[in-house]
N, C-alpha and C positions, 0 to 999 in steps of 0.2 A: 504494500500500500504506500503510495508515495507521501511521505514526509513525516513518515512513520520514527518515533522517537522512542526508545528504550533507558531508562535510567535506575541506575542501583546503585548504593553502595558497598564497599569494596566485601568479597566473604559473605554476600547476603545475595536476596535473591532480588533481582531487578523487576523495575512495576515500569507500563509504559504511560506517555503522557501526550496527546494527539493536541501542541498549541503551537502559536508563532513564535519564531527565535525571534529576540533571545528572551521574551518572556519566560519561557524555558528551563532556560539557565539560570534566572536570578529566581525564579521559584524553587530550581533544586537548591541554589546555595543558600536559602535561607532554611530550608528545610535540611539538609545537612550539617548547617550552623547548630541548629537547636540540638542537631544529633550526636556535635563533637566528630563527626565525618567529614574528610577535605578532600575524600575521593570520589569523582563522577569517573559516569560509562554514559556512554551515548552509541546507539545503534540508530543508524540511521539510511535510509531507500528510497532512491529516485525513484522517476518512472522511467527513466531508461534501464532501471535493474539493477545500477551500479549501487554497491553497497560500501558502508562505514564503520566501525567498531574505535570507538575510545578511549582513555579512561587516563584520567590524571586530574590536577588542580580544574576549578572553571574555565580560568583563561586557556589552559592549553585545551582543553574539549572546545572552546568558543574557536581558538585560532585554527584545528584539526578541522572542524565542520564546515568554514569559511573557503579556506584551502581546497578542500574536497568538491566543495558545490563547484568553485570557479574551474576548478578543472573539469567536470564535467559539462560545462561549459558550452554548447558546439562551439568549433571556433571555424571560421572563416577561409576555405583551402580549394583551390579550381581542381574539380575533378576527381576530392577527397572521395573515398569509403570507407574509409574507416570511421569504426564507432563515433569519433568526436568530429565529423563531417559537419559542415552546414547544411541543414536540410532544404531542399528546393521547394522554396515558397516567392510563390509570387503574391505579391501585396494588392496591385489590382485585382487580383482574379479571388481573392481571398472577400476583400470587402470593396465597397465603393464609398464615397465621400456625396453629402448630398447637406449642401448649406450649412458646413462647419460641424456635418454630424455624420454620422458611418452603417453602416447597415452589411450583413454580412451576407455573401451572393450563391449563401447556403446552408444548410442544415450542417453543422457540424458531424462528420463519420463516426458512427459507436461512440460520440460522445452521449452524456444526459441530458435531461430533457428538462428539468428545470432551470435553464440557463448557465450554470456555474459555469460549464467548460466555454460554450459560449461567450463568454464573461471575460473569461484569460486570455482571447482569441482575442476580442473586441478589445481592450485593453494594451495589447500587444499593437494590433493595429492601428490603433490610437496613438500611439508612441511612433511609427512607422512612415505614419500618411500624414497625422495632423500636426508633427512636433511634440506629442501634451500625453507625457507619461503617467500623471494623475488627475483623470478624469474624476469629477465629481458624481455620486450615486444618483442626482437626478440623468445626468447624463448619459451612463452607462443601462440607466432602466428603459429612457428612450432610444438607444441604440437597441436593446434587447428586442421591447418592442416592434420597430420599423422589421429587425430581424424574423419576425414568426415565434415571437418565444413570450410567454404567458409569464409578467413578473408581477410579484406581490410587492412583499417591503426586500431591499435590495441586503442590505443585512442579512436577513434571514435566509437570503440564497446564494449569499457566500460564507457562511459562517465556518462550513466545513472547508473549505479553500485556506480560508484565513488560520484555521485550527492547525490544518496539514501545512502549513509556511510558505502554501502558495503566492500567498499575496499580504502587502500591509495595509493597515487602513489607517486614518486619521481627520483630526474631525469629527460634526456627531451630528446624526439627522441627513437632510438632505443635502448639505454642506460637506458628507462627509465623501473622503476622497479615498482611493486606492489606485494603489502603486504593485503591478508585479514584482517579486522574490528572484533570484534568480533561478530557484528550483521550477517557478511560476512559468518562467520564461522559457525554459527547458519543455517545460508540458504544452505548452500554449502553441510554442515552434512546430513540437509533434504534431498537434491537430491540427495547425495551418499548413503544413506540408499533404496533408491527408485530404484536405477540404481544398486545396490546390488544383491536386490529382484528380480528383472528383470534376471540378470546375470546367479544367483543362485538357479529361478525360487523358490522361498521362496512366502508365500502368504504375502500381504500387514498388 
C-alpha cells in the first residue's frame, strides 16, 4: 500500500501508522520521549514497489526517508527503461486548460472513482500547464467536476491521500490548499502516463 508506514521501538514489536510526514515522526518522538526510547524503525512503500526499512535516532529515519523518496524519483533520461525512467506523459492529451481552469480529457485507468487519484493527476497538471502547484480546494472540486467526477467536501476525498503522504494541505475550509508529496508525484506521473496511452491510444 503506498505510503504505508511501520514504526516500533527497538526489541518490541512494531505498530503501523497510515499519516503525512513528518507528522509522523514528531508523533513517534514524542511518544518514545515518554517511553525513554530514542530508537525508531520506519518501513516504508511506494507504489512503484520500491521499499525502505530504518531504524536509528528521528533525524536519521527523517534524513533515510527523504533520500529514498528523491531517489525514487523518475528522473528525466531520452530513451531510459529502466525502472527510474521518465514516464511518457503528454500534458495536452492528459488535461486541457479552459479559462484559467483544467479538466481532465478522461477517466482516469483503474484509478477510483471518488476522485482522489483524479485529484493527484489534476494537481500535477496544475503545476504543468498553469505554473500553480497549490491549487486551492474550491479549485481543485471544480476541476473534478468539469472532469465527470461527483465531489462532496474536498477534504473528505482526500483524507486518505493526505494520511498515505501523498499530498500536503494547508489552510482551512475552502481556502485550503494542496500541494503534491513527492511520493504524490510518483503516483500521479503513473496515472498520467496510463491516461496518456488511453488518450493517444499508445500500447501500454
Amino acid at each position: 500500500m503506498p505510503g504505508e508506514m511501520t514504526y516500533g521501538p527497538r526489541n518490541a514489536a512494531p505498530w503501523s501508522l497510515f499519516t503525512a510526514y513528518p507528522q509522523a515522526l514528531d508523533r513517534c518522538r514524542a511518544i518514545y520521549h515518554n517511553l525513554a526510547v530514542t530508537s525508531h524503525r520506519l518501513r516504508l512503500k511506494l507504489p512503484n514497489g520500491a521499499e525502505l526499512e530504518a531504524e536509528g535516532d528521528a533525524e536519521f529515519v527523517r534524513r533515510e526517508r527523504e533520500e529514498f523518496v528523491l531517489r525514487q524519483t523518475p528522473a528525466a533520461g531520452p530513451g531510459a527503461e529502466t525502472p527510474g525512467r521518465e514516464p511518457r506523459v503528454d500534458w495536452n492529451a492528459v488535461a486541457e486548460t479552459k479559462s484559467g481552469g483544467l479538466s481532465l480529457r478522461g477517466k482516469i485507468p483503474e484509478g477510483d472513482k471518488t476522485g482522489r487519484d483524479a485529484s493527484l493527476v489534476l494537481l500535477l497538471a496544475s503545476e504543468k500547464l498553469l505554473s500553480q502547484p497549490k491549487p486551492t480546494a474550491a479549485m481543485l472540486a471544480k476541476w473534478l467536476r468539469v472532469s465527470g467526477y461527483p465531489i462532496g467536501r474536498m477534504d473528505r476525498t482526500l483524507q486518505d491521500a493526505i494520511a498515505q503522504g501523498e499530498l500536503l494541505s494547508s489552510g482551512s475550509r475552502r481556502s485550503r490548499r494542496y500541494e503534491l508529496t513527492a511520493a504524490g508525484k510518483i503516483k500521479a506521473l503513473l496515472m498520467a502516463e496510463r491516461l496518456t496511452a488511453v488518450v493517444l491510444g499508445r500500447k501500454p
